[in-house]
C-alpha positions in Angstrom: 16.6 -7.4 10.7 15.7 -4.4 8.4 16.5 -1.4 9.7 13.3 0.7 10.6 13.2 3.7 8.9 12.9 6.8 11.8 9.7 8.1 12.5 11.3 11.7 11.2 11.8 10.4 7.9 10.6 12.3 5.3 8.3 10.6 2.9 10.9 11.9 -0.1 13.4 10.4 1.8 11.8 6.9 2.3 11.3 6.9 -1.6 14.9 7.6 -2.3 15.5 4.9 0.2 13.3 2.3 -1.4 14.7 3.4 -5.0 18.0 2.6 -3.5 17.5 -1.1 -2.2 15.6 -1.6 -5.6 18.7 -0.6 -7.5 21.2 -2.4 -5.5 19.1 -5.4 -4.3 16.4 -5.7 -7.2 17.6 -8.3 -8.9 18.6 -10.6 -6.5 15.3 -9.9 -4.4 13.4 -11.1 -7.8 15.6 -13.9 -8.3 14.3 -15.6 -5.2 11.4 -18.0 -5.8 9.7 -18.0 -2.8 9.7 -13.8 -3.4 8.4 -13.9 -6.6 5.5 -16.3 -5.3 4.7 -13.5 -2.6 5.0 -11.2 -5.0 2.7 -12.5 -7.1 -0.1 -13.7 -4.4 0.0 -9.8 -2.7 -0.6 -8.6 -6.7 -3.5 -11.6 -6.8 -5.3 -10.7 -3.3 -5.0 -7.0 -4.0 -6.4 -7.2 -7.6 -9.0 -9.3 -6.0 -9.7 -6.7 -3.1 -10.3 -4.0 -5.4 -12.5 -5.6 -7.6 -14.6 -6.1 -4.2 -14.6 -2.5 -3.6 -15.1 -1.6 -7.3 -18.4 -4.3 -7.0 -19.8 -2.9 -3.5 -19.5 1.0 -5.1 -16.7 2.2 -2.4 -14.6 3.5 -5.7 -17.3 6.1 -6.5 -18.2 6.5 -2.8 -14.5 7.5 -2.1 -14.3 9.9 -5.2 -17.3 11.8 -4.3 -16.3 12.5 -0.8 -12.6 13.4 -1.8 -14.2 16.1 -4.4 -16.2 17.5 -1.8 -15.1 20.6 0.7 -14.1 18.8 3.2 -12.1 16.7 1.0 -11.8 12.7 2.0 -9.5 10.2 3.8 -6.5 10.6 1.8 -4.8 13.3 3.6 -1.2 14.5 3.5 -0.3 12.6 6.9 -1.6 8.9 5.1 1.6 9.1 2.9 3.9 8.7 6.4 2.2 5.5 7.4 4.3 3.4 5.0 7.9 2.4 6.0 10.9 2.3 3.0 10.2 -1.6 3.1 6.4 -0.9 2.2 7.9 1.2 -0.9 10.5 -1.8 -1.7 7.7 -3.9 -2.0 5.8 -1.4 -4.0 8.2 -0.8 -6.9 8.6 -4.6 -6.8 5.0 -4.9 -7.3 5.6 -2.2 -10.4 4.1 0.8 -8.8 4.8 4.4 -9.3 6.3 5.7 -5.5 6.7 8.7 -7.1 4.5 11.9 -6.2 1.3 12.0 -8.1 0.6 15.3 -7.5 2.3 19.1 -5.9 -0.6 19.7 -3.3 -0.2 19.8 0.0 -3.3 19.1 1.8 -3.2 15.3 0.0 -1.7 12.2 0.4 1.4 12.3 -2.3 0.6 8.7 -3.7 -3.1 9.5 -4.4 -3.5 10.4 -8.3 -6.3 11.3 -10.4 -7.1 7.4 -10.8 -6.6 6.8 -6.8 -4.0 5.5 -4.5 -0.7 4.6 -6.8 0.5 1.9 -4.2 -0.2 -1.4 -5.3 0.1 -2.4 -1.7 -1.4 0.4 0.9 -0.4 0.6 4.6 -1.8 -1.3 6.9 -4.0 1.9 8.3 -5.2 2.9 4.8 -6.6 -0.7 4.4 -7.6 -1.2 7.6 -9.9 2.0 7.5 -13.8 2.4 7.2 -15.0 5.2 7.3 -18.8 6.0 8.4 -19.9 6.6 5.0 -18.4 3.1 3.6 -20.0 1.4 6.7 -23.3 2.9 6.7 -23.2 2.1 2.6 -22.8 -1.7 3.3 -25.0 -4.6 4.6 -23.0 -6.6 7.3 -22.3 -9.6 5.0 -21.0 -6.7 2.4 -19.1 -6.0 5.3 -17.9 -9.0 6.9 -16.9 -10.8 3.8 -14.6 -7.2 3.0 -12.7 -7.5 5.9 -11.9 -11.0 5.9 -10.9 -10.0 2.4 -8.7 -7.1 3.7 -7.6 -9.5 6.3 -6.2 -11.4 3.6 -4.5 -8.9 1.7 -2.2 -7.9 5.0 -1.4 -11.4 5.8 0.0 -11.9 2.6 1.7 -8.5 2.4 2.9 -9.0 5.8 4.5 -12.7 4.7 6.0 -10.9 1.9 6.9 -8.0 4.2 9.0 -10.3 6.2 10.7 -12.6 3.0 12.0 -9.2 2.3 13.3 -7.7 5.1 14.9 -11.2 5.8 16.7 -11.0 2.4 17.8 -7.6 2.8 19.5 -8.1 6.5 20.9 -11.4 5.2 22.5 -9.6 1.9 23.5 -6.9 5.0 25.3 -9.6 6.2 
């Protein structure tokens, strides 16, 4: 099985990590079939998901809270719920796991056009916050989460197709 990454791991080093496996496992990970079919059905659901959000107004909901003084949801701790495997999946999704920005009180991945991840933790898409639930009717509602519910499923099938190919190449 994958190694877990410790829970003292810093976020630099579960990039340099992930950069790692993609250099040395990349290419066979992408030669597999049934990981490029994953692959592509997390970068389906995902595009999908966002275009929800983007429809329901949570885009500009979320931007106008962040630019506020008390900032938003995004905050430096978010970056530390994503394991090196997330990150794998990530640059084999094409994202940019690289820092988006020097601050400190923010969540490293979240640039000026939003989170960089293609695929975001579990908590980050998971999480409503009161403004994004008082802004929706319950079908709005209902039919994101089973939406969202989705999304994790198919990350999470993909999540374990890698980790299986990884401890196998370990082998």
């Amino acid at each position: 099985m994958w190694p877990l990454d410790s829970m003292t791991a810093s976020c630099e080093e579960r990039r340099a990590r992930a950069q790692a496996v993609l250099r040395e496992r990349g290419a066979a990970l992408r030669a597999r079939e049934e990981v490029r079919r994953g692959l592509a059905r997390v970068r389906r659901l995902g595009r999908g998901l966002e275009a929800r959000m983007r429809g329901l107004g949570l885009d500009r909901l979320c931007v106008r809270c962040g630019l506020g003084p008390r900032g938003g949801c995004c905050a430096r701790e978010m970056e530390n719920e994503g394991d090196s495997l997330l990150l794998v999946a990530n640059l084999l999704l094409g994202a940019d796991v690289g820092a988006q920005r020097g601050e400190d009180s923010e969540c490293s991945f979240l640039g000026a056009r939003g989170c960089a991840l293609r695929q975001k933790p579990i908590f980050c898409l998971n999480y409503l916050c009161a403004g994004m639930t008082g802004a929706l009717s319950e079908a709005d509602l209902a039919a994101l989460r089973s939406e969202t519910a989705r999304c994790l499923e198919a990350y999470l099938t993909l999540e374990g197709m890698l980790a299986g190919q990884l401890a196998a190449s370990r082998a």
